[in-house]
DSSP file (Angstrom, degrees, kcal/mol; ACC not computed):
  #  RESIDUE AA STRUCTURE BP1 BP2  ACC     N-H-->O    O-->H-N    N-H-->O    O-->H-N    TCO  KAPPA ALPHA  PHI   PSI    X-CA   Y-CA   Z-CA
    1    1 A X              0   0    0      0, 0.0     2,-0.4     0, 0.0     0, 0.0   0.000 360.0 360.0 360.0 144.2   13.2  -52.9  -82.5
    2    2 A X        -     0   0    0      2,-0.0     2,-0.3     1,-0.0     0, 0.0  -0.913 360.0-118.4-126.4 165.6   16.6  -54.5  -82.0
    3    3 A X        +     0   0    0     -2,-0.4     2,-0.3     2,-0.0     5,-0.0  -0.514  31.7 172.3 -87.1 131.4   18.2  -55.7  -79.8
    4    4 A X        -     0   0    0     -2,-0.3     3,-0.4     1,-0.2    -2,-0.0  -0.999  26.6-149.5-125.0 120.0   21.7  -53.8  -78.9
    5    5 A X  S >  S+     0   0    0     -2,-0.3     3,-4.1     1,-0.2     6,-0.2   0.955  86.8  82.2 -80.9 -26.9   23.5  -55.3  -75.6
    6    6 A X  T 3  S+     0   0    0      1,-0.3     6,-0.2     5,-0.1    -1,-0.2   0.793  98.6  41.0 -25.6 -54.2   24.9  -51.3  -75.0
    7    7 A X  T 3  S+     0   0    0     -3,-0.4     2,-0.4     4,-0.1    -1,-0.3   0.146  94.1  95.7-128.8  68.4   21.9  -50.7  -73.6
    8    8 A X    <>  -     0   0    0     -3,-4.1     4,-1.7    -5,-0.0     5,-0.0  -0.838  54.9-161.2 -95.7 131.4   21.5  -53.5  -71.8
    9    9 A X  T  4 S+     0   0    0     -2,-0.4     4,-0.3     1,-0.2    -3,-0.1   0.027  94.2  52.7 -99.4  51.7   22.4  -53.2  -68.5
   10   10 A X  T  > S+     0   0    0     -5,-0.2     4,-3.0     3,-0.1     5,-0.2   0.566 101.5  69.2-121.5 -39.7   22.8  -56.8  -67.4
   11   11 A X  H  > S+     0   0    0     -6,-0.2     4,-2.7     1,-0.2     3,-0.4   0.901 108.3  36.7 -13.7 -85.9   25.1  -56.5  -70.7
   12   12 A X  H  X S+     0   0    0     -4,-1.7     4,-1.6     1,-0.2    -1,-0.2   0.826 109.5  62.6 -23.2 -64.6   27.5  -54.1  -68.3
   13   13 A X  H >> S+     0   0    0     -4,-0.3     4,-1.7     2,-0.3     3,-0.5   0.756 105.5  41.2 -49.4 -56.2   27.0  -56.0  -65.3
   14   14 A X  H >X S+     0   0    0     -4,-3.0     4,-1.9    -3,-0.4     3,-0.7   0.999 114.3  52.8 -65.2 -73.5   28.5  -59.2  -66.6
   15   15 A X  H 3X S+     0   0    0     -4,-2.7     4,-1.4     1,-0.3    -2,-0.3   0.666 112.1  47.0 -55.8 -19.7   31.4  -57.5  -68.3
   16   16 A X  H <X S+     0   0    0     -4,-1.6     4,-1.1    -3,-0.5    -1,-0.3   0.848 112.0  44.8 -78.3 -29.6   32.3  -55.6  -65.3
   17   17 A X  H XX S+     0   0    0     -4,-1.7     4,-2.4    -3,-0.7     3,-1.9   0.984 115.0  51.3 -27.8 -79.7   32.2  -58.1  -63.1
   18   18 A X  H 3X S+     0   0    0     -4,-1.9     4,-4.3     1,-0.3     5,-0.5   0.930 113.5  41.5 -24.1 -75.7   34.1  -60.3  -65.5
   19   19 A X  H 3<>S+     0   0    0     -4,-1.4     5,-3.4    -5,-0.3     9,-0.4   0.705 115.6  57.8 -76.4  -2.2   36.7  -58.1  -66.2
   20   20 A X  H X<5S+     0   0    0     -3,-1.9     3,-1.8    -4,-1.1    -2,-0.2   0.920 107.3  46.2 -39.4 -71.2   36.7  -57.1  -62.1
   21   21 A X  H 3<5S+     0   0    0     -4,-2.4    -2,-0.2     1,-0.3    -3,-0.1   0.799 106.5  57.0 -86.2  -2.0   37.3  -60.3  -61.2
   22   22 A X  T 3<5S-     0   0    0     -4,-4.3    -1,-0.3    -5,-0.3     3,-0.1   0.351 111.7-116.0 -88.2  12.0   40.4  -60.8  -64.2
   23   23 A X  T < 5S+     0   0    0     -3,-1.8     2,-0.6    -5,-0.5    -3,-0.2   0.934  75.0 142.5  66.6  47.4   41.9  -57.8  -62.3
   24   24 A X      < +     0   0    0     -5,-3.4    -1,-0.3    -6,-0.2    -2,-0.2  -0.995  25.0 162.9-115.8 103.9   41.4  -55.7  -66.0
   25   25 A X        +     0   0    0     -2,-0.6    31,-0.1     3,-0.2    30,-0.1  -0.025  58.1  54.1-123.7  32.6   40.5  -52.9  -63.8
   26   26 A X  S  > S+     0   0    0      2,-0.1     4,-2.1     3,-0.1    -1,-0.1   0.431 119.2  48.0-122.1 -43.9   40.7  -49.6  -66.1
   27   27 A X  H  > S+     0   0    0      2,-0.2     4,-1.7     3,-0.1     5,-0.2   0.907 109.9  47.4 -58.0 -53.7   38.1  -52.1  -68.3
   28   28 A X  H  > S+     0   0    0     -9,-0.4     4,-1.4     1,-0.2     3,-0.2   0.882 108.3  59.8 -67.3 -72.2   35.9  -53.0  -65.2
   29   29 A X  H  > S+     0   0    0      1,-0.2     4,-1.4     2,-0.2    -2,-0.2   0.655 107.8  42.4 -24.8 -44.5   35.8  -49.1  -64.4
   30   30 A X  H  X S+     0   0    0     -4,-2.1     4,-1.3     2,-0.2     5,-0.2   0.991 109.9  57.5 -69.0 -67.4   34.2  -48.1  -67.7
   31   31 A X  H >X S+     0   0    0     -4,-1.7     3,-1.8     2,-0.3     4,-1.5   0.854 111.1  41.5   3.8 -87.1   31.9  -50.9  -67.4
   32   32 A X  H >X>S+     0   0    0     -4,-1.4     3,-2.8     1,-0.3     4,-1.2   0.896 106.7  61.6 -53.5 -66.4   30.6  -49.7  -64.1
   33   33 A X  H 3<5S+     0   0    0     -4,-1.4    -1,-0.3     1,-0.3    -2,-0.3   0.499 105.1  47.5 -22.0 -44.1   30.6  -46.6  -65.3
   34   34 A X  H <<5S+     0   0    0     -3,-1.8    -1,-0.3    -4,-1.3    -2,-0.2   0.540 110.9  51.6 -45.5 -32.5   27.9  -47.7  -68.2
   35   35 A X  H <X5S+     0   0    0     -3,-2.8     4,-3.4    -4,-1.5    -2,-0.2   0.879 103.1  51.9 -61.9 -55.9   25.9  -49.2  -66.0
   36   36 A X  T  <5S+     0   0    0     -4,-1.2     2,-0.4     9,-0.2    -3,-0.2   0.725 112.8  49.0 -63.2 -31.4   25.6  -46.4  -63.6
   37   37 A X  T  4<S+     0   0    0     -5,-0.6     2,-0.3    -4,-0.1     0, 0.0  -0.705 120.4  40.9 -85.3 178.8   24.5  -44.0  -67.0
   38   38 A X  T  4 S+     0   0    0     -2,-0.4     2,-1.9   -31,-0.1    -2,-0.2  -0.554 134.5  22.8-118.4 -95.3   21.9  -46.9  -67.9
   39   39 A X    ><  +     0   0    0     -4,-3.4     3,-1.8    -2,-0.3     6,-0.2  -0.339  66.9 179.7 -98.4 120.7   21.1  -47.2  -64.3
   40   40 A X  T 3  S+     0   0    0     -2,-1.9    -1,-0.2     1,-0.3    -4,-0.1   0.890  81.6  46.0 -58.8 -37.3   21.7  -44.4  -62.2
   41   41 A X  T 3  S+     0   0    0      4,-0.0    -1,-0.3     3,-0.0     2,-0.3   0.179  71.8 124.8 -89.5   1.2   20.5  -45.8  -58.9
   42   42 A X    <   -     0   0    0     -3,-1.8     4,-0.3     1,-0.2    30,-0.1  -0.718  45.8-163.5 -87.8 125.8   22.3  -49.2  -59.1
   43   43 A X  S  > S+     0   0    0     -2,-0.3     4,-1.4     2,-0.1    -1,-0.2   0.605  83.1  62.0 -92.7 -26.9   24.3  -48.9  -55.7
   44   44 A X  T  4 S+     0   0    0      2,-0.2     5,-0.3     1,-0.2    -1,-0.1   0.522  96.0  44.5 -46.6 -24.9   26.2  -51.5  -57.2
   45   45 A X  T  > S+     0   0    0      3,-0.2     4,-0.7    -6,-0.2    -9,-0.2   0.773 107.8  63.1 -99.6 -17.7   27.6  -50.4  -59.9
   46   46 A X  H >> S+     0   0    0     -4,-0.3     3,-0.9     2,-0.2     4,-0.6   0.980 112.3  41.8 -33.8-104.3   28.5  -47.2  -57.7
   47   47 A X  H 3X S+     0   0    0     -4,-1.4     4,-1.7     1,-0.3    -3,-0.2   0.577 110.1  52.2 -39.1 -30.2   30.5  -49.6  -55.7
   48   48 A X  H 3> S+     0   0    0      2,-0.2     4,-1.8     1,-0.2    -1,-0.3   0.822 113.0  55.3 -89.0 -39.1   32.3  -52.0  -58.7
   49   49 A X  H XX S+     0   0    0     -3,-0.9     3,-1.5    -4,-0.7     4,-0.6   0.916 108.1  38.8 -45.6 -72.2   33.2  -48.8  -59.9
   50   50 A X  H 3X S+     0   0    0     -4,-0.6     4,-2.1     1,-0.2     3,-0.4   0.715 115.2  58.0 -43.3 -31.6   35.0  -47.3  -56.8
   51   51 A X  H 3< S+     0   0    0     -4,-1.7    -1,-0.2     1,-0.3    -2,-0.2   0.786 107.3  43.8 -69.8 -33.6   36.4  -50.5  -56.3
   52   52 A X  H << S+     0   0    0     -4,-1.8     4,-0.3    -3,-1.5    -1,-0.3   0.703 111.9  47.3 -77.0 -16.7   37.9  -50.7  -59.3
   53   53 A X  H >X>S+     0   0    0     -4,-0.6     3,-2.8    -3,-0.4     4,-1.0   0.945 112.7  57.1 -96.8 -60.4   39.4  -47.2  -59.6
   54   54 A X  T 3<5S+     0   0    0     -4,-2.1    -1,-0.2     1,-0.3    -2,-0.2   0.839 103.9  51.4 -18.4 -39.0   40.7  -47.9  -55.8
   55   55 A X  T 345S+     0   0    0     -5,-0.3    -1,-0.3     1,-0.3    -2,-0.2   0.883 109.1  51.6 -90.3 -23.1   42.3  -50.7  -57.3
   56   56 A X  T <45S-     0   0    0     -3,-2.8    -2,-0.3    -4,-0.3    -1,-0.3   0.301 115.3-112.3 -60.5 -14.6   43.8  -48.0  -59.9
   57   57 A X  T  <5S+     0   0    0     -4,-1.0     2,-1.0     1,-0.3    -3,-0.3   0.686  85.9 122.0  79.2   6.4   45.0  -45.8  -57.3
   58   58 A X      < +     0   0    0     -5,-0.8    -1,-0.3     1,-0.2     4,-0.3  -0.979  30.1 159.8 -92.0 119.1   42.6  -43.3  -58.2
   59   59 A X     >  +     0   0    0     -2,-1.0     4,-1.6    -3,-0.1     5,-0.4   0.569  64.6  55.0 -94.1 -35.2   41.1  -43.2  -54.7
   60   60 A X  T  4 S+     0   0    0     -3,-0.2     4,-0.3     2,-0.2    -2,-0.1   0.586 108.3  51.0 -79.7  22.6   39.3  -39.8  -54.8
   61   61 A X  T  > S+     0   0    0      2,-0.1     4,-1.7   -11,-0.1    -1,-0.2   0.633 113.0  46.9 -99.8 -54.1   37.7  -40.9  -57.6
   62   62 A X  H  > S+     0   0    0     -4,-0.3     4,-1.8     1,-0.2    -2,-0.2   0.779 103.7  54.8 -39.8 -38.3   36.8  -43.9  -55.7
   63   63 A X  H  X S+     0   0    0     -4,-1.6     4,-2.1     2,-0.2     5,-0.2   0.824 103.5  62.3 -91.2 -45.1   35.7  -42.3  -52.8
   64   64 A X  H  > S+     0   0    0     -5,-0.4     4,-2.1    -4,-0.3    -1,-0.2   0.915 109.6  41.8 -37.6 -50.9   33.2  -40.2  -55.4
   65   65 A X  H >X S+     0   0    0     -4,-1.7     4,-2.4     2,-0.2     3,-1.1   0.995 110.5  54.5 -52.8 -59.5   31.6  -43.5  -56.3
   66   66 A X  H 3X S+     0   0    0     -4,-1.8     4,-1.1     1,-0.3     3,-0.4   0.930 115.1  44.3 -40.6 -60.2   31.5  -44.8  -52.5
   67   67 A X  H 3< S+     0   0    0     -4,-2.1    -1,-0.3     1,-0.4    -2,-0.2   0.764 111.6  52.9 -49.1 -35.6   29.6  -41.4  -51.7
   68   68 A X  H XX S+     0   0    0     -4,-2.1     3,-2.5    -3,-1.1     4,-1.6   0.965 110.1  42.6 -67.8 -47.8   27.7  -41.8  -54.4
   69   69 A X  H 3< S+     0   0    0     -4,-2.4    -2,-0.3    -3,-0.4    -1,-0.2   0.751 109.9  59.7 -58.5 -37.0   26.6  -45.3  -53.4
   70   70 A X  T 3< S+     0   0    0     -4,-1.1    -1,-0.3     2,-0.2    -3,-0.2   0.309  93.4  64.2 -84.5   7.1   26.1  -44.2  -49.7
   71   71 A X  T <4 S+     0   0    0     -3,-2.5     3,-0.4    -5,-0.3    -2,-0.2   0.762 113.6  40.0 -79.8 -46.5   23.5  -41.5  -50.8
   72   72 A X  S  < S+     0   0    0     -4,-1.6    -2,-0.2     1,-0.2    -3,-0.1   0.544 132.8  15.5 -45.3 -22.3   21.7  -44.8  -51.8
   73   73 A X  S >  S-     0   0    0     -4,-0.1     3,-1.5     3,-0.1    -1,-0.2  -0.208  74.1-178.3-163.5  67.9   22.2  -47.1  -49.4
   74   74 A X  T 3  S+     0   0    0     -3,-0.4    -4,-0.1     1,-0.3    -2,-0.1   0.392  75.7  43.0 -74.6  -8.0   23.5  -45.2  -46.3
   75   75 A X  T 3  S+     0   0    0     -3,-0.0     2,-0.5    31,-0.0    -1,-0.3  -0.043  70.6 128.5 -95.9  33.0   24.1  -47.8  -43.8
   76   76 A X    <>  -     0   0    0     -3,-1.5     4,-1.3     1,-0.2    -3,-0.1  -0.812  43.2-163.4-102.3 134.9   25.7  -50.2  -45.9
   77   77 A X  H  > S+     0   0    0     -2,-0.5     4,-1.5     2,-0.2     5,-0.5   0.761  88.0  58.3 -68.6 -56.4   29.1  -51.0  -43.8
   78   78 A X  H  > S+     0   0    0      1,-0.2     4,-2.9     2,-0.1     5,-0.2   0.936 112.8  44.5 -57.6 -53.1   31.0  -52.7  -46.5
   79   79 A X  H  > S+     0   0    0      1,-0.2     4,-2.8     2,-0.2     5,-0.5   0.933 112.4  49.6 -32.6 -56.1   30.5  -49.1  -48.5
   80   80 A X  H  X S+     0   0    0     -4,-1.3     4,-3.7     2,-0.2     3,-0.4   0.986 110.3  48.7 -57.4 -65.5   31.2  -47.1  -45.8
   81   81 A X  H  X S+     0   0    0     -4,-1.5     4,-2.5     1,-0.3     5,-0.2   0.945 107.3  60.6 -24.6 -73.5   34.6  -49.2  -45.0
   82   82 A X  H  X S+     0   0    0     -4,-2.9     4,-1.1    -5,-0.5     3,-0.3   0.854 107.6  45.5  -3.2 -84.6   35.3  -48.7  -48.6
   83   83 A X  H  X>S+     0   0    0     -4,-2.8     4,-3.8    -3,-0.4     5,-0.6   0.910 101.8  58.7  -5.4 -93.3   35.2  -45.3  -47.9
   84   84 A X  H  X5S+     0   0    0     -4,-3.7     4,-1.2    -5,-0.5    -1,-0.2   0.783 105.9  51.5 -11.5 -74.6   36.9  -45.2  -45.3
   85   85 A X  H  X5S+     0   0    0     -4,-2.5     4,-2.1     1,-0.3    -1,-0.3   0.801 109.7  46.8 -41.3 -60.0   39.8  -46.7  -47.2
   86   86 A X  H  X5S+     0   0    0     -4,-1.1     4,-1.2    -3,-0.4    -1,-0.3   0.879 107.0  57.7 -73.4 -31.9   39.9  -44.5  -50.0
   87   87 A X  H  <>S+     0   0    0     -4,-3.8     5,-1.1     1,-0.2    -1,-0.2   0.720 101.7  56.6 -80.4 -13.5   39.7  -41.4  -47.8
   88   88 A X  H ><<S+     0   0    0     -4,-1.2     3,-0.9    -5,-0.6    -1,-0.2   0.894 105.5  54.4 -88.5 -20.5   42.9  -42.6  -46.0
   89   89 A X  H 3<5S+     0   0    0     -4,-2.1     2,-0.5     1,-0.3    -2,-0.2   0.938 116.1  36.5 -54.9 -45.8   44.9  -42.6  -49.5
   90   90 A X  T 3<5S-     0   0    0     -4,-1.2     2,-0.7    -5,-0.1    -1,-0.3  -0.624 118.1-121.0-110.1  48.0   44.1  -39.5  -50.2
   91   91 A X  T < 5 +     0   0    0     -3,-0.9     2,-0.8    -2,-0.5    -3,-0.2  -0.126  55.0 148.2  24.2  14.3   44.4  -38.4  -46.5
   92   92 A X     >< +     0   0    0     -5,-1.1     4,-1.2    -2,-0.7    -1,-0.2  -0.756  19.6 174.2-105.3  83.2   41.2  -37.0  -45.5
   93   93 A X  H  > S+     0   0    0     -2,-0.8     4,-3.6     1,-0.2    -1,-0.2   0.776  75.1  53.9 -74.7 -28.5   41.5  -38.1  -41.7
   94   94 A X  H  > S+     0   0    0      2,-0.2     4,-0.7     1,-0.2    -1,-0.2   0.662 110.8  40.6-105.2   4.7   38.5  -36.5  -40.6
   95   95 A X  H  > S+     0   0    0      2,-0.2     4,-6.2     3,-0.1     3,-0.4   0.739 115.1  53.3 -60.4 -62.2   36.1  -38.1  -43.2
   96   96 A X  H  X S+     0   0    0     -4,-1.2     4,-2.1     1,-0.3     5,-0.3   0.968 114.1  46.4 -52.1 -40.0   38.0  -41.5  -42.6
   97   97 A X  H  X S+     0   0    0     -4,-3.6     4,-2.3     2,-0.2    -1,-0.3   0.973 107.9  50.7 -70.7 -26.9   37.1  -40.7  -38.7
   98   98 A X  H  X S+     0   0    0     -4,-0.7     4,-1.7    -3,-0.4     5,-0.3   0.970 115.3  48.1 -95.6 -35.7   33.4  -39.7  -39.2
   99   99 A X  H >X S+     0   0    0     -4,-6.2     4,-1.9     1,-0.2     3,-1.2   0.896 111.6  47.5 -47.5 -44.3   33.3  -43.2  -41.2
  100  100 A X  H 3X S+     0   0    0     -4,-2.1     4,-2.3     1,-0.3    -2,-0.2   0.827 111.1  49.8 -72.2 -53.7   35.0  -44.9  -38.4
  101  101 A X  H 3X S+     0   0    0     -4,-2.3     4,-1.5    -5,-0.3    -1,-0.3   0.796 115.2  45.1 -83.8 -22.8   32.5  -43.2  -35.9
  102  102 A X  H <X S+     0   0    0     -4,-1.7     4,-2.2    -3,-1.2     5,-0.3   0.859 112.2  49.8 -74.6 -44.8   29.0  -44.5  -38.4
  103  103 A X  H >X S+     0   0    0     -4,-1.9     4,-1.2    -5,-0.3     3,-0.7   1.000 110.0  51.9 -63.0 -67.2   30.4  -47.8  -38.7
  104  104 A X  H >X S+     0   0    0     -4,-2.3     3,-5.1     1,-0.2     4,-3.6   0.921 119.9  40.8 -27.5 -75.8   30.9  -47.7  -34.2
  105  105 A X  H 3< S+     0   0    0     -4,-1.5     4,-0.4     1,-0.4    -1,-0.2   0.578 105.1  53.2 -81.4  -8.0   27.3  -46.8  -34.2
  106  106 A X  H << S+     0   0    0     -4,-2.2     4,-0.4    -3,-0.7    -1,-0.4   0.331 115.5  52.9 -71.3  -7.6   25.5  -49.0  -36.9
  107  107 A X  H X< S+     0   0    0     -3,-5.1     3,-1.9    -4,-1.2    -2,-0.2   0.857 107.9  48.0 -83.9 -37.3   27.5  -51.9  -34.5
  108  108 A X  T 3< S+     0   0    0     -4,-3.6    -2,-0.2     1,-0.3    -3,-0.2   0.919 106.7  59.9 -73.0 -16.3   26.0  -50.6  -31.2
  109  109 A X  T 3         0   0    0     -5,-0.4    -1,-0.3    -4,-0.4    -2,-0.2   0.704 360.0 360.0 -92.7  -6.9   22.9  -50.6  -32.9
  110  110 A X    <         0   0    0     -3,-1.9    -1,-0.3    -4,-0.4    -2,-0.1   0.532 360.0 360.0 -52.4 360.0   22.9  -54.8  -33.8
């Protein structure tokens, strides 16, 4: 068998990241977006996605990732925040409040 890094996902991981953090952010988007078909469940690559498409202006495309990512990891604050964020580009006040109101009540709960 040989070896192919397509479908390696550590492969992704590093090239989105990479090209994340050189603000080649149509590039990081696909990336995550390879990762997440490799590994479906990778809440991280849910999140480098949105972040990057956010960073594109697609924010309800972002906000898809976040959601996705917060069926995976549903108290994770930065995600939610995230969220948040994307749902106030795209206007969606009462999404952006019910984040606002899980983020309140994962604090009272520290």
């Amino acid at each position: 068998m040989t070896f192919h890094p397509t479908s390696n996902p550590v492969f992704w991981q590093q090239t989105a990241d990479t090209c994340f953090a050189q603000e080649r952010f149509e590039k990081a988007a696909e990336a995550y977006l390879r990762l997440a078909e490799l590994s479906p469940n990778d809440v991280e690559a849910w999140k480098g996605r949105g972040k990057s498409l956010l960073a594109l202006d697609r924010a309800a495309d972002a906000a898809g990732c976040f959601e996705r990512a917060l069926l995976l990891l549903p108290d994770d604050e930065e995600l939610l925040t995230l969220l948040a964020e994307a749902l106030d580009k795209i206007g969606d006040v009462q999404k952006k409040a019910a984040c606002f109101v899980r983020l309140g009540e994962l604090e009272a709960e520290k």
